[in-house]
C-alpha positions as CSV (number, residue, x, y, z in Angstrom):
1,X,-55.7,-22.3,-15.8
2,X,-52.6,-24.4,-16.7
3,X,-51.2,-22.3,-18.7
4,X,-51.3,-20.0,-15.8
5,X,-50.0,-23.1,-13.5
6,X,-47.0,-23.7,-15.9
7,X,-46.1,-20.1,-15.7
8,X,-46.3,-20.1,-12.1
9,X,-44.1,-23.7,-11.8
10,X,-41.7,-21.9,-14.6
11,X,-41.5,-19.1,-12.3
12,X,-40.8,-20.7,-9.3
13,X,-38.0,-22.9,-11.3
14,X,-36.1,-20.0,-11.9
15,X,-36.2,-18.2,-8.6
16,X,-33.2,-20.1,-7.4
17,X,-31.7,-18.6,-9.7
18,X,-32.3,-15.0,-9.9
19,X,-31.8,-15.4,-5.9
20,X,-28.2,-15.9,-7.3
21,X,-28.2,-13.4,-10.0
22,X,-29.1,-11.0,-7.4
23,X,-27.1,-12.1,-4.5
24,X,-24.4,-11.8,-7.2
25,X,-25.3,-8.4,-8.0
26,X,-25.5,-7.1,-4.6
27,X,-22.0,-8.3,-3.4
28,X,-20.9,-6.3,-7.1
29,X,-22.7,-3.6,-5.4
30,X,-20.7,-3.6,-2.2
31,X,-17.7,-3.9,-4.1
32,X,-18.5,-0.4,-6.1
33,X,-19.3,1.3,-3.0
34,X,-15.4,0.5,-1.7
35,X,-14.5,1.4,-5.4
36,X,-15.9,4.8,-4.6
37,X,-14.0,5.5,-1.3
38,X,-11.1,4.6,-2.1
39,X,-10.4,5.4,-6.2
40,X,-13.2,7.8,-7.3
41,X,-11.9,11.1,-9.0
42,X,-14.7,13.6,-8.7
43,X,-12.9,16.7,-8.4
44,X,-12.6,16.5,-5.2
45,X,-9.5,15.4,-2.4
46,X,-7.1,12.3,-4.3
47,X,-8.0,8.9,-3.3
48,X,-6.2,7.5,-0.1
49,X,-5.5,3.8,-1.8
50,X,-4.0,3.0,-5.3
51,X,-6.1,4.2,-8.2
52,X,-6.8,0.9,-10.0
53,X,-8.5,0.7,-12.7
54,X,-9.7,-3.2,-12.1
55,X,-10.9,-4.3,-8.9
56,X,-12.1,-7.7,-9.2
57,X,-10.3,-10.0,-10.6
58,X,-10.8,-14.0,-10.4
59,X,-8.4,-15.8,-8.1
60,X,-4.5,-15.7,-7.9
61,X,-2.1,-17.5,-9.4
62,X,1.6,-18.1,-8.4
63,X,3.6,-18.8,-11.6
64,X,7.3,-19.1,-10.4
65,X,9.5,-19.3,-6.8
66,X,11.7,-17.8,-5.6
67,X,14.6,-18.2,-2.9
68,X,13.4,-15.5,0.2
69,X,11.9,-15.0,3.6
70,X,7.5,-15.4,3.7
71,X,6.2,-12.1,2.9
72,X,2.8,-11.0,3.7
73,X,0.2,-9.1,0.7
74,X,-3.7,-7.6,0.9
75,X,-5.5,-9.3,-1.9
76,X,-8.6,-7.0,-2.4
77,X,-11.2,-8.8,-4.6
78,X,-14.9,-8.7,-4.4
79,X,-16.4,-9.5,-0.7
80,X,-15.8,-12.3,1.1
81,X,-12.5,-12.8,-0.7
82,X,-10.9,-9.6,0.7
83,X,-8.4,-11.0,2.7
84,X,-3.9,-10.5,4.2
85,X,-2.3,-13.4,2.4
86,X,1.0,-15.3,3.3
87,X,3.3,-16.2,0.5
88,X,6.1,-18.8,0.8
89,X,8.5,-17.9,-2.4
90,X,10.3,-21.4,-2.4
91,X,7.9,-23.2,-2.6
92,X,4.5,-21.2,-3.5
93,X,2.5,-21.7,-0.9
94,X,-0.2,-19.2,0.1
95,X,-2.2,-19.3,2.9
96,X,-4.8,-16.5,4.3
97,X,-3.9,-15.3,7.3
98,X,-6.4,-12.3,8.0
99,X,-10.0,-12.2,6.1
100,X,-11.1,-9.0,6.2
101,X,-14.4,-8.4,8.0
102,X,-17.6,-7.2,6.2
103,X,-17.8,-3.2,5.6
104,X,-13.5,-2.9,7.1
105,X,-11.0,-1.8,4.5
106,X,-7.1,-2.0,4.7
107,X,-4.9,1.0,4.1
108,X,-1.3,-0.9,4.2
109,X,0.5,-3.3,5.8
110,X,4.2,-3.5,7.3
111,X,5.9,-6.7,9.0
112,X,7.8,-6.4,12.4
113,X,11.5,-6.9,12.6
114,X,11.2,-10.1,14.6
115,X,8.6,-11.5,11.9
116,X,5.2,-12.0,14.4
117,X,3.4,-8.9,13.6
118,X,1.8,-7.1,10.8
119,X,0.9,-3.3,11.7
120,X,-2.4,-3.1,9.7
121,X,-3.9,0.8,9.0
122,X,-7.1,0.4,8.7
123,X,-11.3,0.9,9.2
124,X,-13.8,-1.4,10.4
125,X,-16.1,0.8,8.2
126,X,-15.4,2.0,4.8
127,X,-18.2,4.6,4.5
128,X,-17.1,6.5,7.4
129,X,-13.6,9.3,6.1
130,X,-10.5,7.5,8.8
131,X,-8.5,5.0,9.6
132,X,-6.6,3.8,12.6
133,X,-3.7,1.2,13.5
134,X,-4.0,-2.0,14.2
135,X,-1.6,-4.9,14.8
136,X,-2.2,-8.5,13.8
137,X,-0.5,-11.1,15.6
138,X,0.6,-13.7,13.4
139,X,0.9,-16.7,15.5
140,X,-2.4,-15.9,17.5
141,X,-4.4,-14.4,14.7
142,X,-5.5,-11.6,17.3
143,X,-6.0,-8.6,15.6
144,X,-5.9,-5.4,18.4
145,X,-6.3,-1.6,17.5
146,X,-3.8,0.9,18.9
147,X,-4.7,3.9,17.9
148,X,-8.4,5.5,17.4
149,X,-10.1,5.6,13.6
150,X,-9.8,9.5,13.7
151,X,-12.9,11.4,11.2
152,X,-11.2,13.0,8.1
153,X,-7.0,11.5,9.0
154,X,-5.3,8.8,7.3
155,X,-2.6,6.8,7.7
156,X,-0.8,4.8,5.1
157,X,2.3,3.1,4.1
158,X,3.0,2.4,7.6
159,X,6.5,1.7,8.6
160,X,8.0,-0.5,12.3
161,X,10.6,1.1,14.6
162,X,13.2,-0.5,14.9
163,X,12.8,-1.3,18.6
164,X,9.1,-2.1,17.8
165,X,8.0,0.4,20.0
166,X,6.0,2.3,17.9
167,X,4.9,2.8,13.8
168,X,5.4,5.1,11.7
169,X,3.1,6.0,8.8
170,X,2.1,8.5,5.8
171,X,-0.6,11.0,8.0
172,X,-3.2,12.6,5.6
173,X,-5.3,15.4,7.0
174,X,-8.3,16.2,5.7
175,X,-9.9,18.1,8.6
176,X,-9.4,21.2,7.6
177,X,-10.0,23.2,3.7
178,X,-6.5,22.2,2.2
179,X,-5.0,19.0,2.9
180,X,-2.0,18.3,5.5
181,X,1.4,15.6,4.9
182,X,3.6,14.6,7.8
183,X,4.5,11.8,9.3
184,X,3.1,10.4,12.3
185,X,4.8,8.0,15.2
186,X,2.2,5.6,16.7
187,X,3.2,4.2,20.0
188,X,2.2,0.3,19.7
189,X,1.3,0.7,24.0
190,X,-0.6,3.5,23.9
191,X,-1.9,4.6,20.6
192,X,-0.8,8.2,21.2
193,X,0.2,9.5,17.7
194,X,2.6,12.4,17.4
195,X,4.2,14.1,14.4
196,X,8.0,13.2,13.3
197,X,8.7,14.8,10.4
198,X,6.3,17.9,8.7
199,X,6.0,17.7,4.9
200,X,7.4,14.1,4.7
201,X,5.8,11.2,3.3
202,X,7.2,7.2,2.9
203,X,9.0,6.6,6.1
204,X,11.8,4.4,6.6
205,X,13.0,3.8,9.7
206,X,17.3,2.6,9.9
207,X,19.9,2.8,12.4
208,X,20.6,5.8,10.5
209,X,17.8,7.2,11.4
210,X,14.4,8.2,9.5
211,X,14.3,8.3,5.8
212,X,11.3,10.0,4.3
213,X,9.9,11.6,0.8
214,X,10.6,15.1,0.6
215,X,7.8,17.2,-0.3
216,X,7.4,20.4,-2.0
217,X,5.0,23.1,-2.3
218,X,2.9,21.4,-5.0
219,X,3.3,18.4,-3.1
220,X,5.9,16.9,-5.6
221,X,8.5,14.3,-4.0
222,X,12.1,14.9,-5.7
223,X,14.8,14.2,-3.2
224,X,14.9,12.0,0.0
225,X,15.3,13.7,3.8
226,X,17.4,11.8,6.6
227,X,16.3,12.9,9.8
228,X,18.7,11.9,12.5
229,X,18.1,11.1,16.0
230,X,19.2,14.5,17.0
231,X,16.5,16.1,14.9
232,X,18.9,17.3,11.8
233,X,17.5,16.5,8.6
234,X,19.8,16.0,5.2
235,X,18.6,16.2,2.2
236,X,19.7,13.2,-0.6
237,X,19.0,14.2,-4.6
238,X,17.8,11.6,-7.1
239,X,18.4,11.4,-10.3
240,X,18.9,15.3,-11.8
241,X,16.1,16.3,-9.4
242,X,13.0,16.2,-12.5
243,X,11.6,12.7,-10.7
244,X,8.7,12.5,-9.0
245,X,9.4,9.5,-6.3
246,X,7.4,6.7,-4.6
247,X,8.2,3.8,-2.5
248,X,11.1,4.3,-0.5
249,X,12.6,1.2,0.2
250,X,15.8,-0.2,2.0
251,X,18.5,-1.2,-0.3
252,X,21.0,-4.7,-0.4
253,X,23.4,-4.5,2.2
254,X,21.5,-1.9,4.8
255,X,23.3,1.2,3.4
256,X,21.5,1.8,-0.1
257,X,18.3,3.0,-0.5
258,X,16.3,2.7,-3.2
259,X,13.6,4.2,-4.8
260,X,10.4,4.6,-7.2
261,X,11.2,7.6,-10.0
262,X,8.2,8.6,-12.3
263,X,9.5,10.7,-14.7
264,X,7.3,13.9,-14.9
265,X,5.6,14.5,-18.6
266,X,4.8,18.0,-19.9
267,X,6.4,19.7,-16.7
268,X,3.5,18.3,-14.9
269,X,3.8,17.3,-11.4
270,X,2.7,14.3,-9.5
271,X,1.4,15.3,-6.2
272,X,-0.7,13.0,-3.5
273,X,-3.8,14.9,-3.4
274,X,-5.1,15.1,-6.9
275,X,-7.7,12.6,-8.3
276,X,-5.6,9.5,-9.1
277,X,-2.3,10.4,-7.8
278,X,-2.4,9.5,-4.0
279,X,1.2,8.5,-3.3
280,X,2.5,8.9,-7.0
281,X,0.6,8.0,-10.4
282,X,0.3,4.3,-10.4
283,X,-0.7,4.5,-14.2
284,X,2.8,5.4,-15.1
285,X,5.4,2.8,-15.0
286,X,8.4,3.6,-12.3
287,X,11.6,2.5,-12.8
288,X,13.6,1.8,-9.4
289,X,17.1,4.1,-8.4
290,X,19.5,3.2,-5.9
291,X,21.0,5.7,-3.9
292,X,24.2,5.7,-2.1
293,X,26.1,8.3,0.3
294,X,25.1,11.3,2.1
295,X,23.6,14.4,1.7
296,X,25.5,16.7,-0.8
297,X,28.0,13.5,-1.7
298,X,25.2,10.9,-2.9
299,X,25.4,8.9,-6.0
300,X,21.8,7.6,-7.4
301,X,21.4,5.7,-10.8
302,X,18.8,3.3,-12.2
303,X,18.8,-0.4,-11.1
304,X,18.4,-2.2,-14.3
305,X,15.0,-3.2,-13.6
306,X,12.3,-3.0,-16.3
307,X,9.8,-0.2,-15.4
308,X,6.3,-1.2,-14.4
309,X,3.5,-0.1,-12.6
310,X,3.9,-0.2,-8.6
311,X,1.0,-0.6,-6.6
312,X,3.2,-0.6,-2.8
313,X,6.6,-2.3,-2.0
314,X,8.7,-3.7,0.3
315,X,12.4,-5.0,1.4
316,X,14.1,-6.1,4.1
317,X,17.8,-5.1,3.2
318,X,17.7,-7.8,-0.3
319,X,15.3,-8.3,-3.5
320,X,12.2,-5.5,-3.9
321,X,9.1,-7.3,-3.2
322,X,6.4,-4.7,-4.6
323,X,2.6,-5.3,-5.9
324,X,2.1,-4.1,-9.6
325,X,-0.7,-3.2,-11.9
326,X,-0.4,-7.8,-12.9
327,X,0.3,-9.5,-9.3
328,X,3.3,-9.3,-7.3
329,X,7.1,-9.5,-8.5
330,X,10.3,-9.5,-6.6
331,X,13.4,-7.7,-8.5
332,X,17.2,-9.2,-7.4
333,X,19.9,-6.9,-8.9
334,X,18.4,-5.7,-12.5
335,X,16.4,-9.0,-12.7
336,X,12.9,-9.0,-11.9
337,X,10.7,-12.1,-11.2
338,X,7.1,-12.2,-11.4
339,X,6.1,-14.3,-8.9
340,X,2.2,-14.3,-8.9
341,X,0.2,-12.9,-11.8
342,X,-3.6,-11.0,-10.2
343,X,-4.8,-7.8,-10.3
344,X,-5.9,-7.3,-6.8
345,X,-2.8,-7.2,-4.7
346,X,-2.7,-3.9,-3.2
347,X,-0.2,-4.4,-0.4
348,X,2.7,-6.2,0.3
349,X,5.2,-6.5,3.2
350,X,8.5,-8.7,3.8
C-alpha cells in the first residue's frame, strides 16, 4: 500500500509537468499543420509562402543599425509568437505591432505611401485554400478586411497605388485544373478585385506606370513589363535573358529598378507552381541587378551585393530592405548590412 501511495504522489508530482510537455507538444503540433499549408511538396500545386526549411526558431536578435525610415516585417515562429513587427534601424528598437490571431496566416505585407497603413493578404483560417486583403491601421491598430477570402485564390506580394486607392498583388488561381498568374487591383473602398496585367507577377506600382515579372510559358520570369497608363506594355531585358527573376523592387533615385536574378542550373527553369519554387527558389542565393532605361535601350548589371538567399523585399526609392534565409539585411550601394539575425522573418515592408 505505500508503495502504491508513493507511486501515486510520484505521479501526481510529475503531472505539472507532462501538462507542459504536452502543452508544448500540441502548440509544435499547430505549428506543423501551418508548415503543411504553406511549404509541403507532395506532388501536388507549389506552396503559396517561402519554402523554408526551419520554421521555429528562438527569438530575434538585432545585431547592428542602421540610418533609414521604420520598416515593418512578419516574424512567423511557433504560436502565440506569430506576430507584424516594427523595426527602428537607428536605433534597434522593435516593437509588435500586429499579433496574429490563433488559426490566421499572413501572405505579405506592403506599407502605404504616407506611412499609416500596412495592406496585409491574409486568412483568418489557415486550413481553409484563400486569402483576402486586409489593411492595418497603424496608429489605431484596427485591422479591416477589404476584399473576401476567395476558396482556391491567392494573393501575394501585395503592392499600394500610388494614390492609395487601391492594392495591387501577385493573384494565384487554383480554381480550375492548371493554375492561373495575373495581377489583380484591389480597390481599398470596395474590395472589388479586377485583373491589371495577365501573365504578370511582382507588381510595382511608379509614376511610370506598372512594373511587373514577365512570365513565360513554363512560368519562368526573365525580363520585366512596363505597363503604362494607356495600357501599352514594354518589355525591359535582364541580364542576357538566362535569369530567372524575383523581387522587383524600386531602385535609388526613383528611375532604377532593381531586381532578384537566380541563375538557372542544368537549363532548368524556376517557375511559381512547382513544389518549393512559389515566387522563385529561395534555396538558391540571388544576387540583385539594377536596371536602367527603357524597353529595347535598357542597361542592367549586378549591384555588387553578395548573393544570399531572399525570403521577400522591399524599397522605397534607397537601400533594399529584404528578409533572407538568417534575419533581415538592408543593402546600400554593393554593401549589405545584416541588421537582425532569425530565421523566421518571412516579410518585410519599408
Amino acid at each position: 500500500m505505500q508503495d502504491a501511495a508513493r507511486a501515486s504522489t510520484s505521479r501526481s508530482r510529475r503531472s505539472p509537468r507532462v501538462t507542459r510537455v504536452l502543452q508544448l507538444l500540441l502548440a509544435l503540433w499547430i505549428g506543423f499543420s501551418v508548415w503543411l499549408l504553406g511549404f509541403r511538396t507532395d506532388g501536388g500545386p507549389g506552396p503559396v509562402l517561402p519554402d523554408t526549411a526551419q520554421q521555429f526558431s528562438l527569438d530575434l536578435e538585432v545585431v547592428a543599425t542602421f540610418d533609414h525610415d521604420v520598416v515593418y516585417a512578419v516574424e512567423q515562429r511557433a504560436r502565440p509568437a506569430y506576430r507584424i513587427f516594427s523595426l527602428d534601424p537607428s536605433t534597434g528598437s522593435v516593437d509588435t505591432v500586429y499579433t496574429v490571431p490563433e488559426d490566421a496566416i499572413i501572405y505579405g505585407i506592403a506599407l502605404s505611401d504616407d506611412r499609416g497603413s500596412l495592406a496585409v493578404v491574409y486568412s483568418p483560417d489557415f486550413s481553409k485554400p484563400g486569402n483576402g486583403l486586409w489593411v492595418l491601421d497603424l496608429e489605431s491598430g484596427d485591422f479591416e478586411q477589404v476584399s473576401e477570402v476567395t476558396p482556391e485564390i491567392y494573393l501575394t506580394e501585395p503592392e499600394w497605388s500610388p494614390d492609395g486607392e487601391s492594392v495591387f498583388a501577385t493573384r494565384i488561381d487554383r480554381t480550375g485544373e492548371s493554375e492561373v498568374l495575373d495581377i489583380a487591383s484591389v480597390s481599398v473602398d470596395e474590395g472589388v478585385v479586377t485583373s491589371a496585367v495577365v501573365d504578370g507577377i511582382g507588381p510595382l506600382s511608379t509614376e511610370d506606370g506598372l512594373y511587373f515579372l514577365t512570365v513565360d510559358g513554363d512560368k519562368a520570369r526573365r525580363s520585366v513589363g512596363l505597363m503604362t497608363a494607356d495600357g501599352h506594355v514594354d518589355e525591359l531585358a535582364v541580364g542576357d535573358g538566362a535569369l530567372d527573376l524575383d523581387h522587383l523592387v524600386n531602385g535609388i533615385d526613383g528611375v532604377t529598378l532593381r531586381v532578384a536574378g537566380i541563375e538557372a542550373e542544368d537549363n532548368s527553369v524556376i517557375t511559381v507552381g512547382e513544389p518549393a519554387e512559389a515566387h522563385g527558389n529561395h534555396d538558391v542565393p540571388s544576387t540583385w541587378w539594377e536596371v536602367v532605361g527603357n524597353a529595347g535601350d535598357e542597361v542592367s548589371e549586378p549591384t555588387g551585393v553578395d548573393p544570399i538567399i531572399v525570403y521577400d523585399a522591399s524599397s522605397r526609392s534607397g537601400p533594399i530592405v529584404y528578409a533572407t534565409l538568417e534575419g533581415l539585411s538592408m543593402a546600400d550601394g554593393d554593401t549589405r548590412v545584416d541588421l537582425i539575425e532569425s530565421r523566421a522573418i518571412r516579410f518585410v515592408a519599408s
